[in-house]
C-alpha positions in Angstrom: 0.0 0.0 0.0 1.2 3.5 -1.2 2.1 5.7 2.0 -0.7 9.0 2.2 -1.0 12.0 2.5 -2.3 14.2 5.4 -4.9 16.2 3.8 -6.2 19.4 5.8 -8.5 22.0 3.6 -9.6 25.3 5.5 -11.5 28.3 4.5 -11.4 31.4 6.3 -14.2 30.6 8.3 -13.9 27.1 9.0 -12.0 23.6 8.7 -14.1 21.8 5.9 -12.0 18.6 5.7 -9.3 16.9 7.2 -8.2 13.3 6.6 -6.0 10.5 4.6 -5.2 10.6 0.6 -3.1 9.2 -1.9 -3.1 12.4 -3.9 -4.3 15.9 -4.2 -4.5 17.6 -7.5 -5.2 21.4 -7.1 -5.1 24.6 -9.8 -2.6 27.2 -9.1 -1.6 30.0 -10.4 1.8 28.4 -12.5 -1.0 25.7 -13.6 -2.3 22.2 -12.2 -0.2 20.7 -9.6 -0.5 16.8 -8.7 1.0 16.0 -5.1 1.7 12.5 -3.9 3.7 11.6 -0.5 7.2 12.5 -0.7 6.7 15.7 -2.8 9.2 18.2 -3.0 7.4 20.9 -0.1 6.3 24.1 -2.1 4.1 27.2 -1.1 2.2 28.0 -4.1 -0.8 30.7 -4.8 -4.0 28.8 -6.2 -6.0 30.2 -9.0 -8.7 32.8 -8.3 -11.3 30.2 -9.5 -10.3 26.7 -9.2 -11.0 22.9 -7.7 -9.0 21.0 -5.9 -9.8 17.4 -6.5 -8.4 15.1 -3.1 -7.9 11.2 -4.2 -8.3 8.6 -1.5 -7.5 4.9 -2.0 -10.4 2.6 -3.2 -10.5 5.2 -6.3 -13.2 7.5 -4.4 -12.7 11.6 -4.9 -13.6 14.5 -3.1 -13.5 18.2 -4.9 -13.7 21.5 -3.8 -14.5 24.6 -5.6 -12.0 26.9 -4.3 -11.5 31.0 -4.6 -7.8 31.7 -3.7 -5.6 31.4 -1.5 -2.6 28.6 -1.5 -1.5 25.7 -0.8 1.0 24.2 1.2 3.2 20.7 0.4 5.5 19.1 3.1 6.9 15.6 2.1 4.0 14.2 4.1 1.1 16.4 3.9 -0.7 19.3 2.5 -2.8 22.2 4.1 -5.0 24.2 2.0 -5.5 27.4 3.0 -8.7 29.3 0.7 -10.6 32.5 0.9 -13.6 29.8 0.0 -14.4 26.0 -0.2 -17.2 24.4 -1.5 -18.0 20.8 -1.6 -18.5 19.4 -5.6 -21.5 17.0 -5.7 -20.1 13.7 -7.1 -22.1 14.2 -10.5 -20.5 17.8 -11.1 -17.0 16.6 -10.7 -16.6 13.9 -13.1 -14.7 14.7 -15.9 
């Protein structure tokens, strides 16, 4: 089994979710960034209008429409930090 991440998203107002993933894929301002344990840690400034889509094992997704803010990779986790998040009904977030 792949080791996980440590997954914490928070608006300004609120923790909205905290758990285990095997990777987060978010939109930033240099362009879509995938993140898997280990990654190189990096602060980066996501996109004004964007979703961050959080993979957990057994193939299930959860996605957030976000409004900025950034996001924050350690080897072993990331934090993101938004002005906004808003849970993406499973429908709405297939691509």
């Amino acid at each position: 089994m792949a080791r996980q991440l440590h997954v914490d998203v928070v608006a300004v107002e609120e923790k909205v979710w905290s758990g285990d993933a095997d990777m987060v894929v978010a939109r930033t301002t240099e362009g879509e960034l995938g993140v898997l344990y280990g990654h190189t840690p990096l602060l980066g400034q996501l996109a004004e209008e964007g979703q961050v889509r959080i993979k957990q094992s057994g193939g299930s997704e959860i996605a957030y429409d976000v409004a900025g803010g950034f996001i924050s990779v350690t080897g072993t986790g990331v934090t993101i930090l938004a002005e906004s998040a808003v849970a993406v009904s499973a429908s709405s977030a297939a691509h």
